[in-house]
N, C-alpha and C positions, 0 to 999 in steps of 0.2 A: 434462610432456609438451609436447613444441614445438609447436604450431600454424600452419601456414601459412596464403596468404591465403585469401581463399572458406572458412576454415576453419568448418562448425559446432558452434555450442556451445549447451549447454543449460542453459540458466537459470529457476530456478521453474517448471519442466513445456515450459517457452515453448523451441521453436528459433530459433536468430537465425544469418541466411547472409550477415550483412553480414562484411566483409571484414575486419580488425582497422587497427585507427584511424577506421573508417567511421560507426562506431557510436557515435562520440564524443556527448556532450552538445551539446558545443560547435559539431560539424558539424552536428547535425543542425539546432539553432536556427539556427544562420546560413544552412543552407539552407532551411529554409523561413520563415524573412525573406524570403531573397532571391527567391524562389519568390512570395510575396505581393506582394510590392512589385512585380516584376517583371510579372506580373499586373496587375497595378494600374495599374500607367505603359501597356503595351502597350494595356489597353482603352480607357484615357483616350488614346491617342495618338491608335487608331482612332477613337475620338467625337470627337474635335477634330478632323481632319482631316474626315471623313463632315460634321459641321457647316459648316466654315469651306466646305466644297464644296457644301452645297444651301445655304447662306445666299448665296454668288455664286450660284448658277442663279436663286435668288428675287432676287436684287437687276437679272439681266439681265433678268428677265421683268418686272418691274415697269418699267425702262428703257425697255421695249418698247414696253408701255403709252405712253408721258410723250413718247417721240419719235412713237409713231403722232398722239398729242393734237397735237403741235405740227406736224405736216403737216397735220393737218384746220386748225390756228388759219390757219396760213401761206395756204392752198385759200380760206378766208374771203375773204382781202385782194385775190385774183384771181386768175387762172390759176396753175399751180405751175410755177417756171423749169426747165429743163432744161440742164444738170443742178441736182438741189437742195444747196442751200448746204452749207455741212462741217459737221457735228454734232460740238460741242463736248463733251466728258464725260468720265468717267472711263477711259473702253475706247472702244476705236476703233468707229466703228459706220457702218452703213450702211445704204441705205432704196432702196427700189423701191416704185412706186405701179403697180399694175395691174388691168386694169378689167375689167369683165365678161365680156372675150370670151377674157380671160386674155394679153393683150397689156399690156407693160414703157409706160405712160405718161411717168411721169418714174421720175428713180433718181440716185444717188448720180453725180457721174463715175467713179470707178472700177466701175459695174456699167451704164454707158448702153452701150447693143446689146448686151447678154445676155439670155437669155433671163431668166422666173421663175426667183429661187430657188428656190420651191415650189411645187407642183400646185395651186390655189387651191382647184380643181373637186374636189378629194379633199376625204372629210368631215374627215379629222382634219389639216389644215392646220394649222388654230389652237390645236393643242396645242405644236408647235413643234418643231424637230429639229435634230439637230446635224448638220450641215452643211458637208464640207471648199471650200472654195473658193481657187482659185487666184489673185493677184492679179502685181501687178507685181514686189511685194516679196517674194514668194516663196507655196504651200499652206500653210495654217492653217485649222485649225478653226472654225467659229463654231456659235454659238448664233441660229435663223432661227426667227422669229416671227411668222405671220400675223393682222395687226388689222383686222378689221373697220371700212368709214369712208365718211361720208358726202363725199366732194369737189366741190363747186359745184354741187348737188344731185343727183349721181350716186354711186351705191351702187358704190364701190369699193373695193379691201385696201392697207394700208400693207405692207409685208413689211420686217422690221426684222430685221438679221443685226448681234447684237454680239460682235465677237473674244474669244475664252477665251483667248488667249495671257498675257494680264496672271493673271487668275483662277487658271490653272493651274499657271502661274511661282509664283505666292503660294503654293499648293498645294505645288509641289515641295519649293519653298524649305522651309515648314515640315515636310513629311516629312522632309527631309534634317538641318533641326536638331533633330528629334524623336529620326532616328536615332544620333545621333551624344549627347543631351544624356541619352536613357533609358538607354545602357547603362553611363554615367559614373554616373547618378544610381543603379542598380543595383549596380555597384563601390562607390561608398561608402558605401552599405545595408550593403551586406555586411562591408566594412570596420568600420563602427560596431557592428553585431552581433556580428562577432570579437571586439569589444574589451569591449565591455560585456558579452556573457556572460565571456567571458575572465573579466574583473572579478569579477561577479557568483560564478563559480565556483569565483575562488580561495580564497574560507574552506574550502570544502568539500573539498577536492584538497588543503587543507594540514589539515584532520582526517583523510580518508583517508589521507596519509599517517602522522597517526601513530599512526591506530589501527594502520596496519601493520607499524610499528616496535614497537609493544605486544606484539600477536599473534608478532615476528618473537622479539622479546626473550623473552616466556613466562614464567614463573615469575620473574626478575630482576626484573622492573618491577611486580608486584604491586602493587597499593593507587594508581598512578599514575592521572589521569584527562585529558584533554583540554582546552583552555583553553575555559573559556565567554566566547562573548563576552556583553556587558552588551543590546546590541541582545534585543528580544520578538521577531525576526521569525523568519522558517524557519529559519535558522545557527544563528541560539541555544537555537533548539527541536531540533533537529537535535544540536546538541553537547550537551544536558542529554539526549538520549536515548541517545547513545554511552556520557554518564558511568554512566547507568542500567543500560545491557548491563556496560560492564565491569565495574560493582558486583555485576551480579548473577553474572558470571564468577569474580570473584574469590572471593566468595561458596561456587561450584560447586565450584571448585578445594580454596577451604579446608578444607569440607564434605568432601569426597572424600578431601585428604589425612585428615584427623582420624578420616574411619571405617576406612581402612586402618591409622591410626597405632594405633585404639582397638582393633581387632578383631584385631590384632596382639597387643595387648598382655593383651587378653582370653583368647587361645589361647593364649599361653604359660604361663598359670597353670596350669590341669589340665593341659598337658602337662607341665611342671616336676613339679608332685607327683607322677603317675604317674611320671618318672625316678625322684624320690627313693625312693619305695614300693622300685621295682622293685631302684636301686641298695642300698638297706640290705637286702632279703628277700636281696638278691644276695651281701652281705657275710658276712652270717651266716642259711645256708641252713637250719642245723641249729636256729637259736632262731627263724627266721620261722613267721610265722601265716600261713600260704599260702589261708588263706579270708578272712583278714579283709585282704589286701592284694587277693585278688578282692574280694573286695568296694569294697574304695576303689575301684580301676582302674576296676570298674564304675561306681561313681557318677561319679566323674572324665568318665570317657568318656561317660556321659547327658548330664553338664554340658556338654561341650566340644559334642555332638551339640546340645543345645540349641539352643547358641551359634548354630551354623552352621545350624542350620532357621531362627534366628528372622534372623539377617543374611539370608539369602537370600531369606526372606521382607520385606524391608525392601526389598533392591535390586531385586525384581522387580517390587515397588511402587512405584518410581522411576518408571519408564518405561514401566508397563502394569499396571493394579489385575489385581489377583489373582482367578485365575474362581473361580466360587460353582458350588455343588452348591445351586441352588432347590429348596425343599421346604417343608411347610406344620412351624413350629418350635414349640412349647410354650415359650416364652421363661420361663415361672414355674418350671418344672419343671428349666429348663436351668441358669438360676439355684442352684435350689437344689440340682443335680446339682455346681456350679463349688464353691459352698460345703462340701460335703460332703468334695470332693477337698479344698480348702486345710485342713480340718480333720483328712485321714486322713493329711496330711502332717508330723503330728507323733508323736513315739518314744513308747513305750509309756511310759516314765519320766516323761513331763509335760512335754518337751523337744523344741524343733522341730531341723530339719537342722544347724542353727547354733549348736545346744545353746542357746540360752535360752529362757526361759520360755514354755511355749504361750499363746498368748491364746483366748480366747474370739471367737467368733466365731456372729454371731446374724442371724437374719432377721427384721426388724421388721418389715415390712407388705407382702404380696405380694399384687398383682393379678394378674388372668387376664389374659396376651399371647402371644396366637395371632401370628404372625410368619410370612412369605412370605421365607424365606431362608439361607443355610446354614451351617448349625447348628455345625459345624467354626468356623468365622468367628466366629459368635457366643458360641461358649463360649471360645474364646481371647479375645476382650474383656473375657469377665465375670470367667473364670479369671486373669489381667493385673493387672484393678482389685484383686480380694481378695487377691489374693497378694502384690501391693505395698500396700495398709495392714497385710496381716498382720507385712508385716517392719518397717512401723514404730511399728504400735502397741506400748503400753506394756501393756495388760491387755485391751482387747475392741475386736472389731469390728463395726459395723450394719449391718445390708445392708438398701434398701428398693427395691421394685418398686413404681411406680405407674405406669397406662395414663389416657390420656384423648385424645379428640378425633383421635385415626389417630397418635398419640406414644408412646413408652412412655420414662418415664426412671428410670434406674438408677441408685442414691447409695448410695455408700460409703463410711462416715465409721469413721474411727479415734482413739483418743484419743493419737497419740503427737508428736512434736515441731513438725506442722503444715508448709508450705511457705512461705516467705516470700514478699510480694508481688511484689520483683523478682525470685524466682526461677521463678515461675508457665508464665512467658511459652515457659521454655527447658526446665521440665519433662519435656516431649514430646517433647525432642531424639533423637536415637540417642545414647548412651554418658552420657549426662547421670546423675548422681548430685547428690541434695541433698548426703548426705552420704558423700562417698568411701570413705571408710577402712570404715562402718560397711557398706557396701552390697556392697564388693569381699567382705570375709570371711563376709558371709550370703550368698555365692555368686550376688548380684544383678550382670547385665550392661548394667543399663541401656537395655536396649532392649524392654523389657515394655510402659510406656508410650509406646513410640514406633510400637511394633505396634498398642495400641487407637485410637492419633490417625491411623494411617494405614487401617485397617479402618472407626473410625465417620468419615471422608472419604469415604471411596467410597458410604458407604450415606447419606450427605448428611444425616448426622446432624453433634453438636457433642458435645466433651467439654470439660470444664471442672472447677478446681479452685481451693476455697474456702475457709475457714477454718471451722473448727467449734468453735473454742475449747471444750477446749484438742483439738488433733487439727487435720485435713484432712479434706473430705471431696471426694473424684470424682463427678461429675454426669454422666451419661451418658445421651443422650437422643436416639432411635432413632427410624425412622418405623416403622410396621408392614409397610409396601410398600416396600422401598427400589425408588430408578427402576430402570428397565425394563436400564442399561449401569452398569456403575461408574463415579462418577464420579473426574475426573484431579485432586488434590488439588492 
């Protein structure tokens, strides 16, 4: 399905309305880089210029001071000239003396016959104000100052006006290379974040792609994994969890094919013999035993029905435990209800379904286990365990029930050819036989044990198998409560 831009798409429950290529890794880091940095620069531009601007207002005010001082030193030495001398300094300046009645005694030559710069008589004179005045050289701004001053022992104000033209020139000047130096220094942020995620990104982008070439290949590339690199950091951890998923895919895959291959091969047996039954009864109609070939058909067809209850009971356990019918269980009673059946499973002759020998089959020590659970579930456990030593013992089977402590466990010990240790682990597979040959013709599908390990999972129990010399025996160990959901194996 094509996608255009502004297209939505749904990921993890999450909506995402970013537009395709918007949503990149790569954009997005580089922009908010750029977004921080740029932030960054702009407020620092602001504080530097708001500084470099009241540290000049504080330098002309303190000038203020330093030139009013030097009209009182000057007042010392005798009358003050008219006009008074040029004031040497940084910024151009200029001064006016004015006396109580608020008439210009001396001043600057460029301010002699002007009125006050400032209202003296006003309270807030001495705060200072900014001030355009017009001069020869053209209107500029100043900075006007009223000092307080004692002159030839008369209480009069210095008024001190020093030009902001230099101050504010400084000012512009640095706004203009601010603006011009942050938005270069903001390009190559970005620049260097393109590049180094870029960098940073490419291991990942060349795993992605070959997980996608994996995924794209399918069943051809099996067993392949992805190159780890040797680095500990996110990449290598990162590509040891790709090799993990696809192991555990391959895995999935194999699994799946093998139960199809096995359940295959499984159903074709009782279907086969009922051909033959039917094609030889078919041959010769007049010498068939048309009861005793119902009869096969029927067992045939229980087996094959087996088959297919206990496979579907296995795949539906896959992906969802299997609901229970709760109810209060006599686990002693069910026990020897399972036993009872594996025993009425043998011919009247002394012969089980597979014509050899019956075994014996006993219950050595049963406890009382009251159980919270459903009794279907739990007697296909127990019916599982004894019917699988019943087919491999040689002469008897033990069965034992003990409870303690909110537990009950269940052992099964047979005396016939035992499990090997490396085969213990795979016992519990679907389609697994120790021994093939002998398990296909006593009409075993090997999925007996795979239904109790997936039944005592859910009830968060353990099943386990261990040598009894000479024999096997299955351990099976139960809570009295299993939890309140099934748990996911």
């Amino acid at each position: 399905m094509t996608r255009g831009p502004g297209a939505v798409e749904q990921a993890g429950g999450r909506t995402s309305r970013w537009p395709a290529g918007v949503a990149s890794v790569r954009i997005r880091v580089t922009g908010a880089a750029v977004v921080v940095v740029a932030a960054s620069l702009l407020i620092g531009s602001v504080a530097l210029v708001t500084l470099l601007r009241q540290g000049a207002l504080r330098s002309v005010r303190t000038d203020a001071q330093v030139r009013a001082a030097e009209v009182a030193a000057l007042a010392l030495r005798g009358p003050l000239p008219r006009p008074l001398p040029a004031v040497v300094g940084d910024w151009p300046t200029l001064i006016q003396v004015v006396d109580e009645r608020g008439l210009v005694s001396s001043a600057s030559t460029s301010l002699l016959g002007r009125a006050p710069l400032l209202d003296i008589r006003a309270g807030n004179a001495q705060r200072g104000h900014f001030v355009t005045i017009a001069l020869a050289s053209g209107r500029s701004q100043w900075w006007v100052q009223a000092v307080p001053a004692t002159l030839g022992g008369r209480a009069e104000t210095v008024v001190v006006a020093t030009s902001l033209v230099q101050p504010r020139r400084t000012v512009r000047q640095l706004t203009a290379m601010l603006g011009v130096g942050v938005p270069l220094l903001v390009m190559a942020c970005a620049a260097a974040a393109w590049l180094i995620v870029g960098r940073a990104l490419r291991p990942v982008e060349r795993l992605r792609a070959h997980v996608g070439a994996l995924a794209l290949a399918g069943a051809a590339v099996a067993g392949r994994r992805v190159i780890e690199p040797e680095t500990d950091d996110e990449i290598g951890r990162l590509a040891r969890t790709l090799n993990l998923l696809l192991e555990r895919v391959d895995d999935a895959a194999a699994g799946q094919r093998r139960f199809v291959a096995d359940a295959s091969h499984e159903l074709r047996g009782p279907i086969a013999n009922m051909r033959v039954a039917l094609e030889v009864a078919q041959a010769h109609p007049d010498q068939a035993d048309w009861m005793a070939v119902s009869t096969d058909l029927l067992a045939q067809d229980a087996r094959m029905g087996r088959l297919v209850d206990n496979m579907l009971l296995l795949a539906r356990g896959e992906g969802d435990p299997v609901r229970r019918h709760v109810e209060p269980v006599d686990f002693g009673s069910l026990v020897a209800e399972a036993v009872q059946q594996a025993v009425a499973g043998a011919s009247p002759n002394g012969t089980d379904e597979a014509g050899r020998p019956r075994v014996t089959i006993r219950i050595a020590h049963q406890d009382k286990a009251l159980m919270i659970d459903d009794r279907t579930h739990l007697l296909s456990i127990v019916s599982n365990i004894v019917d699988n030593a019943a087919q491999h013992a040689r002469a008897s089977v033990s069965v034992s029930l003990i409870t303690a402590g909110g537990w009950t466990e269940l052992a099964v010990t047979d005396d016939g050819p035992g499990v090997a240790a490396t085969q213990r682990e795979r016992i519990f597979d679907r389609f697994f036989r120790v021994d093939e040959h002998r398990s296909r013709d006593s009409g075993g599908a090997g999925l007996g044990l795979a239904i109790v390990a997936r039944l005592v999972a859910e009830r968060g129990g353990v099943v386990t198998v261990g040598d009894a010399r000479p024999g096997a025996v299955f351990t099976v160990r139960l809570p009295l409560r299993p939890p309140p959901r099934p748990l996911r194996s």
